[in-house]
Backbone bond lengths (Angstrom), bond angles and torsions (degrees), N, CA, C in turn:
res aa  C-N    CA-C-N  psi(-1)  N-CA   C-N-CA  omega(-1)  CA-C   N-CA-C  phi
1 X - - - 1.449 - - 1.531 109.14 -
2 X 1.209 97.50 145.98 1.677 98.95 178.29 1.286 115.40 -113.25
3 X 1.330 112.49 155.08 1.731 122.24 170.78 1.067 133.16 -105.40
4 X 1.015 137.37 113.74 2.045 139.40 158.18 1.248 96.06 -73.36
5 X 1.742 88.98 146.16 1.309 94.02 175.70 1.426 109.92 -141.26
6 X 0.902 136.77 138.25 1.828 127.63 174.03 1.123 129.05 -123.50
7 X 1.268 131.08 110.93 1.432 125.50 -169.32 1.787 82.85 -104.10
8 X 1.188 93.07 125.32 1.348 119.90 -166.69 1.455 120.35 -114.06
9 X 1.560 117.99 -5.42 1.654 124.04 149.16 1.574 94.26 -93.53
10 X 1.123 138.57 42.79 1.582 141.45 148.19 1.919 102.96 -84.03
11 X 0.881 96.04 -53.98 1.521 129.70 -143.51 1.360 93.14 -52.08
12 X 1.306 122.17 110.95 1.740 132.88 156.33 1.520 128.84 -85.73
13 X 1.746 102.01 6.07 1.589 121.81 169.15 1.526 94.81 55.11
14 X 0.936 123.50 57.18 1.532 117.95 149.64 2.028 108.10 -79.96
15 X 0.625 108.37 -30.97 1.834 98.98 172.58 1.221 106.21 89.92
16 X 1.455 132.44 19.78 1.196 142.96 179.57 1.620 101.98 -56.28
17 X 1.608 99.24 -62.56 1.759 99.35 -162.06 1.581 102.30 -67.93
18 X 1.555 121.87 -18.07 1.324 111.22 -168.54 1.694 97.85 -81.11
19 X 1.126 113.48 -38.46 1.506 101.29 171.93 1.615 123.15 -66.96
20 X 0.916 108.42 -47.43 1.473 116.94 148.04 1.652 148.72 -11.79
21 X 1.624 92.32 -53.31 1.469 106.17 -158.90 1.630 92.40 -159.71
22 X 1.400 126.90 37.74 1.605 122.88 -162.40 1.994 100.65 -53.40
23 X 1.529 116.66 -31.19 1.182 98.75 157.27 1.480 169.43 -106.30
24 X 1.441 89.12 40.65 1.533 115.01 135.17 0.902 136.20 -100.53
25 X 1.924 101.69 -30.92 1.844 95.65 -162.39 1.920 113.79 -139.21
26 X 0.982 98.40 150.89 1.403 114.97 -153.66 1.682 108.14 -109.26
27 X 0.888 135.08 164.75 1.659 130.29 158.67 1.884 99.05 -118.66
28 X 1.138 95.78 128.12 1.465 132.29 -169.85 1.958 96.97 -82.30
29 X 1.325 114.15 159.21 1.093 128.37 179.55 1.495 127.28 -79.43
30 X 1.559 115.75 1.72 1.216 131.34 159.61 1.264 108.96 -106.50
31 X 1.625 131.49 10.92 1.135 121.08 161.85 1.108 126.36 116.47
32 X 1.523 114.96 -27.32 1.404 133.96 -165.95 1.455 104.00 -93.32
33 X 1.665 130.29 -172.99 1.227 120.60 162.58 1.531 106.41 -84.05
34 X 1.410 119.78 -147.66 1.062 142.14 -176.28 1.706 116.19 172.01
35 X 1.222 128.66 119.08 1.607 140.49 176.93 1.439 101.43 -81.35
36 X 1.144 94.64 109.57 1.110 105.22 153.56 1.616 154.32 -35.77
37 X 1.349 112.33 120.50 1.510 94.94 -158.95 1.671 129.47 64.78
38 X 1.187 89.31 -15.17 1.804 97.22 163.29 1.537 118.42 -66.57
39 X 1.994 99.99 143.40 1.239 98.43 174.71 1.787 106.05 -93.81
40 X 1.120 106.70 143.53 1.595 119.21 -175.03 1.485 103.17 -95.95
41 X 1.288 123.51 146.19 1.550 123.73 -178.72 1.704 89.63 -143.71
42 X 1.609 105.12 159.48 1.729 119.54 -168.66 1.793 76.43 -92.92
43 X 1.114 117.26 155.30 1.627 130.57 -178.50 1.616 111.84 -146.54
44 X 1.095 153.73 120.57 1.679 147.58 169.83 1.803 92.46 -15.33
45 X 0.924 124.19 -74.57 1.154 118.37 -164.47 2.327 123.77 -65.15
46 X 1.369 81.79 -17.32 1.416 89.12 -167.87 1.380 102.90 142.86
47 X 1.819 96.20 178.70 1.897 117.27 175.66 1.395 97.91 -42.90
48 X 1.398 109.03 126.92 1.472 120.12 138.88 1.484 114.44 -111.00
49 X 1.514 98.96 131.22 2.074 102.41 175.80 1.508 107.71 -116.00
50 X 0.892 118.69 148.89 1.530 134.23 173.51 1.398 127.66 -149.59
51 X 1.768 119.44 125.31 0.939 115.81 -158.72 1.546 96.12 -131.44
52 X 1.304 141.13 112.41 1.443 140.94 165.61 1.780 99.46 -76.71
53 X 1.946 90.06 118.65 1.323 110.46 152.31 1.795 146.33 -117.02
54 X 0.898 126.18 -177.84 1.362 121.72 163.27 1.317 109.68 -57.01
55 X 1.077 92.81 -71.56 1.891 108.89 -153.41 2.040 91.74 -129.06
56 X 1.450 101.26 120.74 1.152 98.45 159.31 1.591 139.10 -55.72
57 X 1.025 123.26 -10.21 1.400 147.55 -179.59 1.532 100.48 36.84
58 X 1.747 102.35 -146.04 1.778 110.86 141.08 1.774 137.93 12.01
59 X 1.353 86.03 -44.83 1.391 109.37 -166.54 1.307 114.07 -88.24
60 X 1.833 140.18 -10.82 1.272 123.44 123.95 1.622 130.21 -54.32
61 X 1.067 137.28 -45.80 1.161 143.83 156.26 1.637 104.66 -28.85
62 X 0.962 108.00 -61.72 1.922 99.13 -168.53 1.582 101.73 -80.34
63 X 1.455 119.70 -5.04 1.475 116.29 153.16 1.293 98.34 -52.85
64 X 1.015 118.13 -90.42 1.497 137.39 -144.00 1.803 101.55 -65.08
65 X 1.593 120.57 -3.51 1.405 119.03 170.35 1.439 116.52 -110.72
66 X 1.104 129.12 4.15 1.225 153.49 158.39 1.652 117.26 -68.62
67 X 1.545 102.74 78.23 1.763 100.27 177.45 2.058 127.44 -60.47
68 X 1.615 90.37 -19.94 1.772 75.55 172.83 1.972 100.91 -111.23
69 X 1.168 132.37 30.16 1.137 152.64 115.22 1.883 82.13 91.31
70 X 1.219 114.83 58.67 1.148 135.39 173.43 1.511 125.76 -73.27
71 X 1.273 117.34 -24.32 1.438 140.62 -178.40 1.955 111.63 -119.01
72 X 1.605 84.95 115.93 1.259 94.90 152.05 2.056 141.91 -124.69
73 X 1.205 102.13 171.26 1.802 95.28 -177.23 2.016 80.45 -120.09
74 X 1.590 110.55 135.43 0.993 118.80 155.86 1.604 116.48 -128.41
């Protein structure tokens, strides 16, 4: 099984991954993205989201389009 992951006080909402990967990820109304279907947890540092998938799909790609490198596949 695989993991997304989003550290989501990274996030400078450029909309990269939503253009990217629109199915996972979304831009949220404060600006930032948001993963879809991810559960979000409060962390010392900020949002953490995590979403266990099949197949990472999409979701290397918006690694690698993600300039403050906010998203991961584990």
């Amino acid at each position: 099984m695989t993991k997304i992951v989003h550290e989501r006080w990274k996030c400078i909402g450029c909309g990269a991954c939503a253009a990217i990967c629109s199915q996972y990820w979304e831009m949220a109304d404060d600006g930032k993205s948001d993963l879809k279907g991810a559960k979000y947890k409060d962390t010392p540092d900020g949002k953490l989201g995590e979403l266990p998938v099949k197949d990472a799909g999409c979701n290397k790609d918006a690694v690698e389009g993600c300039p403050v490198q906010c998203i991961h596949v584990k």
